[in-house]
C-alpha positions as a LaTeX table, in Angstrom:
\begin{tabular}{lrrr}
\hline
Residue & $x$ (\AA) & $y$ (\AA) & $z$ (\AA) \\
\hline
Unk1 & 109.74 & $-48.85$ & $-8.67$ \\
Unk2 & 107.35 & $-45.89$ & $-8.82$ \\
Unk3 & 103.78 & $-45.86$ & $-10.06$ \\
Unk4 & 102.94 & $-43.93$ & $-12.82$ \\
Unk5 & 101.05 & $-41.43$ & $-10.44$ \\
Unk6 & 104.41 & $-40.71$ & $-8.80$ \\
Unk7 & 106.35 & $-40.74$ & $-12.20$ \\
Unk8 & 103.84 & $-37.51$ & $-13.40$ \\
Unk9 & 104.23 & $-35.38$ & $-10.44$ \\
Unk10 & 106.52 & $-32.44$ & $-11.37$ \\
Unk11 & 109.48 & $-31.85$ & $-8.74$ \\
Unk12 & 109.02 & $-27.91$ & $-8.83$ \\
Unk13 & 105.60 & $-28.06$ & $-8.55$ \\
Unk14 & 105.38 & $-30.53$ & $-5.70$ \\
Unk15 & 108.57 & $-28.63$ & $-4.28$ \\
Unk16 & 106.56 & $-25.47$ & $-3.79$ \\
Unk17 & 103.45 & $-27.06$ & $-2.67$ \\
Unk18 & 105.48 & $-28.45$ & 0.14 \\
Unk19 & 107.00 & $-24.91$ & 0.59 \\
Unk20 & 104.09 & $-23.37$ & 1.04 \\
Unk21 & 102.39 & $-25.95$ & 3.67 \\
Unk22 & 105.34 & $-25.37$ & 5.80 \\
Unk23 & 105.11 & $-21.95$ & 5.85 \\
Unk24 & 101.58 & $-22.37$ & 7.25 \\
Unk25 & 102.63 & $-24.62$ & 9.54 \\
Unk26 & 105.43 & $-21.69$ & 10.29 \\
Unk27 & 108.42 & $-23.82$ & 8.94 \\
Unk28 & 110.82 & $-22.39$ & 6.36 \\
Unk29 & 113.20 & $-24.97$ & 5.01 \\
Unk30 & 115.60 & $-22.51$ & 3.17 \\
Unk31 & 118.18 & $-25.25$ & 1.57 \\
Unk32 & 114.90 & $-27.57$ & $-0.17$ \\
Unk33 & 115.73 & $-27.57$ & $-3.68$ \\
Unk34 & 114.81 & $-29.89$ & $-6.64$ \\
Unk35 & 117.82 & $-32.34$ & $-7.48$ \\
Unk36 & 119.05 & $-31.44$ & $-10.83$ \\
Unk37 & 121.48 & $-34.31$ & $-10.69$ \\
Unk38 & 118.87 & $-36.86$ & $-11.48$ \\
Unk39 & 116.13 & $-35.74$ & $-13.11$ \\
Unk40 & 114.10 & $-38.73$ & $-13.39$ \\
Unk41 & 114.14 & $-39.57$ & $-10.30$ \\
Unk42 & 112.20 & $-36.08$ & $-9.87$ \\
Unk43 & 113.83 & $-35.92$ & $-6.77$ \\
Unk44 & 113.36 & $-32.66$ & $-3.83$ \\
Unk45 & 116.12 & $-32.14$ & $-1.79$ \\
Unk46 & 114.87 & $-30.85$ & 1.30 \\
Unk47 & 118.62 & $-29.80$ & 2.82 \\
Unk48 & 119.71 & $-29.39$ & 6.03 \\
Unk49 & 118.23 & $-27.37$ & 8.91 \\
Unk50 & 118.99 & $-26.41$ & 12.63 \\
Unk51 & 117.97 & $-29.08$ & 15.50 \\
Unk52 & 114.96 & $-26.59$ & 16.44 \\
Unk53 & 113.51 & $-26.75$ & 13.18 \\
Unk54 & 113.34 & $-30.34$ & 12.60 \\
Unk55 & 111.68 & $-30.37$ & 16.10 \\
Unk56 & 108.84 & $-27.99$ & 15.14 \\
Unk57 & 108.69 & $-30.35$ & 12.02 \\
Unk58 & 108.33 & $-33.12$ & 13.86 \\
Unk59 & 105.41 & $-31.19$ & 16.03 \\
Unk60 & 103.81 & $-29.76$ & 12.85 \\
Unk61 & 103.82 & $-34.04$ & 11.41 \\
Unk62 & 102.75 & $-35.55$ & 14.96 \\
Unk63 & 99.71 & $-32.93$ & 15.16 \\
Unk64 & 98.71 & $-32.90$ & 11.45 \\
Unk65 & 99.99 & $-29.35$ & 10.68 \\
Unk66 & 98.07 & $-28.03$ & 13.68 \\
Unk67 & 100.03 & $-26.71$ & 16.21 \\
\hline
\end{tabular}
């Protein structure tokens, strides 16, 4: 069950926060969307990306967004 912290972010804006700390990081994840199919879940989609990506994602998480 989520806490009422989680229940009162919004999807879009955490969405674009993630957006944008990727893109420092250098990491574009072009398919991450917010799931409109269940809105109260406030769900982000983050989609599919090529094998190279996820691996610089991977870097980017192991090294705390420094690379």
């Amino acid at each position: 069950m989520a806490t009422k912290e989680q229940q009162d972010i919004d999807p879009f804006t955490a969405m674009e926060s993630l957006r944008a700390a990727l893109a420092d990081a250098g990491i574009v994840l072009p398919s991450m969307s917010v799931d409109a199919a269940s809105p109260q879940l406030r769900l982000v989609e983050l989609g599919r990306v090529r094998a190279d990506v996820a691996a610089r994602l991977a870097q980017a998480l192991r090294h705390g967004g420094r690379e």
